[in-house]
N, C-alpha and C positions, 0 to 999 in steps of 0.2 A: 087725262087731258091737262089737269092742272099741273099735276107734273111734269109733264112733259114743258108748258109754257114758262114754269118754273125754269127748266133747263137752259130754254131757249133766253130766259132775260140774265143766266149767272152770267155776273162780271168777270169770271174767270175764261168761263168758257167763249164770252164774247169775244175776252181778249187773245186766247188763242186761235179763237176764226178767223178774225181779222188781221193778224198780225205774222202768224205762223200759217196759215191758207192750210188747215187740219181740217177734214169732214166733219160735221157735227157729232155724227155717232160716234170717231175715235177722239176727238178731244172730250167727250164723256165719260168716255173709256176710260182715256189717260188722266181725267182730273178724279176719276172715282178713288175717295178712301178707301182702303181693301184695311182687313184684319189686323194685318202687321199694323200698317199704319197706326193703327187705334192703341195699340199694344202698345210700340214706341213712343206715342203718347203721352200714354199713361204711366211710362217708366224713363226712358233715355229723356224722354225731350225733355221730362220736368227736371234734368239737371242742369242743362239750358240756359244761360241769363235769357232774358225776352229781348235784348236787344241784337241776337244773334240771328244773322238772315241762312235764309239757305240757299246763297249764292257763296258767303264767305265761309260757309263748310267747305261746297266745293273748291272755292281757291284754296282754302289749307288744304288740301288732297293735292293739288297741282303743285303746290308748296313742298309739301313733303315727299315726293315724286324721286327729287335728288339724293334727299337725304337716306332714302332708299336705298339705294341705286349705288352711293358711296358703302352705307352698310354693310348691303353684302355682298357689291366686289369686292372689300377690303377682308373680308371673313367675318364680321361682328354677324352673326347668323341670329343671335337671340335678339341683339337691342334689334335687327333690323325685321325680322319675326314681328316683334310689339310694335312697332311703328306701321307696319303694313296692314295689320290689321286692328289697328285702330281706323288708318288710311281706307279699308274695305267696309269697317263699320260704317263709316262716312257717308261712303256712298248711299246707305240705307235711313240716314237720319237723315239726309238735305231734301231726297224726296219724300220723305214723310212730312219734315215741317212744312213742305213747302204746300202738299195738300190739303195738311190739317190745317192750315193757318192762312192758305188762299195766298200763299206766295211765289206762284209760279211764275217764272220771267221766261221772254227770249232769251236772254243770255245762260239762263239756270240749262233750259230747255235741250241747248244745244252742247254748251259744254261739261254739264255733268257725262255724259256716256262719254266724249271726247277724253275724260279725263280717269275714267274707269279703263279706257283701252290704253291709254301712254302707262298709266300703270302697273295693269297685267302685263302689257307688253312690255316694259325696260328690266320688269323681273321673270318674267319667261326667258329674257335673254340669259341673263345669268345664273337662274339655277335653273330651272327644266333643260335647257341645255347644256348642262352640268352633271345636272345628275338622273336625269330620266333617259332623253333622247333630244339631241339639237333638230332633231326633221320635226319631232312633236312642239318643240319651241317657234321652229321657222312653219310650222302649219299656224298654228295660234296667232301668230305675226301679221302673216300673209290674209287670213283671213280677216282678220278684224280691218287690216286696210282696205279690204276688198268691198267690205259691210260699210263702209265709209266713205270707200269710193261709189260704190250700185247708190245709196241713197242720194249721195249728192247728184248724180246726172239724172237717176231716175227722177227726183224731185227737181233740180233745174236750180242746186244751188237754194232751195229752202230748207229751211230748218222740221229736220225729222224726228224727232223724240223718241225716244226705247218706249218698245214695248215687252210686253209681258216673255215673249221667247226669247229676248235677249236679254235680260235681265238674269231671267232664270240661266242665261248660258255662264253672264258674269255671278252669278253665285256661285255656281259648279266651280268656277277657274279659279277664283278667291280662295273657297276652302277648302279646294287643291293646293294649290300654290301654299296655303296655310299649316296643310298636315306634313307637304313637303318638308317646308322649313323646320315642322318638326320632327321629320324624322335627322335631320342633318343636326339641329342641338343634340338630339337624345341618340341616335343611330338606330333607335328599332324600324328592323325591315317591314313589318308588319305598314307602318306606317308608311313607307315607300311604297309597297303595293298598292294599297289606298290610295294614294294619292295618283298613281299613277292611272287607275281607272276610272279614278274623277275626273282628271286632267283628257284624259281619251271618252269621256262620256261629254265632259262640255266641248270637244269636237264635235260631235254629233250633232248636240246643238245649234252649234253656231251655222255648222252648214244645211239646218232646220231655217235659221234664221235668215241666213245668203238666200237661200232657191225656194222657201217655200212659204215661209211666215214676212221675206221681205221688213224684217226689222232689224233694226241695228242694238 
C-alpha cells in the first residue's frame, strides 16, 4: 500500500498523468528503470558531463540524421557505419538518463521514437534498398508512418511514448541496418544473410507493434 502511494505521489509520474493523459499503470511502466538502464548507468552515462540532458542527446541524433544520409549516398560506407551507430547508441543512453535521473519531458517523450524512425527510415532508403530488397525498405517505411499515423488519431493528437515492442522492433532494425553496413565495408556474405533476417525479423515486429501491442 505504501508503495503503491509512493507511486501515486512520484513527481515524475504526476507529470506524465497530467500532462501526457497516460494511465497510471503504463506511465509506471514507462517510467520503470529496467536492467540496461542500470548498466548504462553505471558505464556510458558515467562518461557523461552532468550538464548533459537527454533531450539534447536526442537533438544530436536528429542532428546527425543528415549527415548520415550525405555518408552513404555519397559511398563513405565506414565513416557513415560509426556515425550511425553511435546515432542508434543514442537512442539508448537519452532513455536511460532520462530514467535514471528523473528527466523525462514532453518534448523527450514524443520526439525521441520520432527521431529513431526518420533515422532508420532515410537509411533503409538507401542501403536496404540497395542491397537487400527496395519492397523490404518501402515495407519498413510504410510501416513506421503507419505506427505514427494509428497513434496519433487513435490518441487524438497526444503524445504516445514507445513501449517495450517497439523498441525491441527499433533494436532489431539498428543492428540490422548495422551488420548491413558491415557487410558492404568488408563484403562477407555471411554478414548479408544476417542482416537480412534481422531486418525481416524486426517486420514481424513492428507489425506486432501496428495490430496487436498498439505501440509505436
Amino acid at each position: 500500500m505504501q508503495e503503491h502511494e509512493h507511486e501515486r505521489h512520484n513527481p515524475v509520474i504526476t507529470f506524465l498523468d497530467r500532462f501526457l493523459d497516460v494511465p497510471e499503470a503504463k506511465v509506471t511502466y514507462l517510467t520503470r528503470v529496467t536492467p540496461i538502464d542500470r548498466f548504462l548507468a553505471a558505464t556510458l552515462l558515467k562518461l557523461l558531463p552532468p550538464w548533459v540532458s537527454p533531450n539534447e542527446i536526442t537533438i544530436s541524433r536528429l542532428i546527425s540524421i543528415p549527415f548520415i544520409v550525405l555518408l552513404l549516398g555519397y559511398g563513405y560506407y565506414a565513416a557513415g557505419a560509426i556515425l550511425f551507430l553511435f546515432a542508434a547508441l543514442s537512442d539508448a543512453l537519452d532513455g536511460a538518463l532520462a530514467r535514471t535521473k528523473r528527466k523525462i519531458t514532453t518534448w523527450g517523450t514524443l520526439y525521441d521514437p520520432i527521431a529513431d524512425k526518420l533515422l532508420v527510415g532515410s537509411v533503409a532508403v538507401i542501403v536496404i534498398s540497395k542491397y537487400i530488397s527496395g519492397y523490404l525498405a518501402l515495407a519498413i517505411v510504410v510501416i513506421e508512418f503507419l505506427l505514427i499515423s494509428s497513434a496519433y488519431f487513435r490518441y487524438k493528437g497526444r503524445v504516445v511514448p514507445a513501449k517495450t515492442m517497439g523498441k525491441t522492433k527499433m533494436i532489431l532494425q539498428c543492428v540490422g541496418i548495422i551488420v548491413l553496413l558491415g557487410y558492404i565495408v568488408s563484403g562477407a556474405l555471411a554478414l548479408l544473410m544476417a542482416a537480412t533476417d534481422i531486418l525481416y525479423l524486426s517486420i514481424v515486429f513492428a507489425l506486432l507493434s501496428l495490430f496487436v501491442f498498439r505501440s509505436i
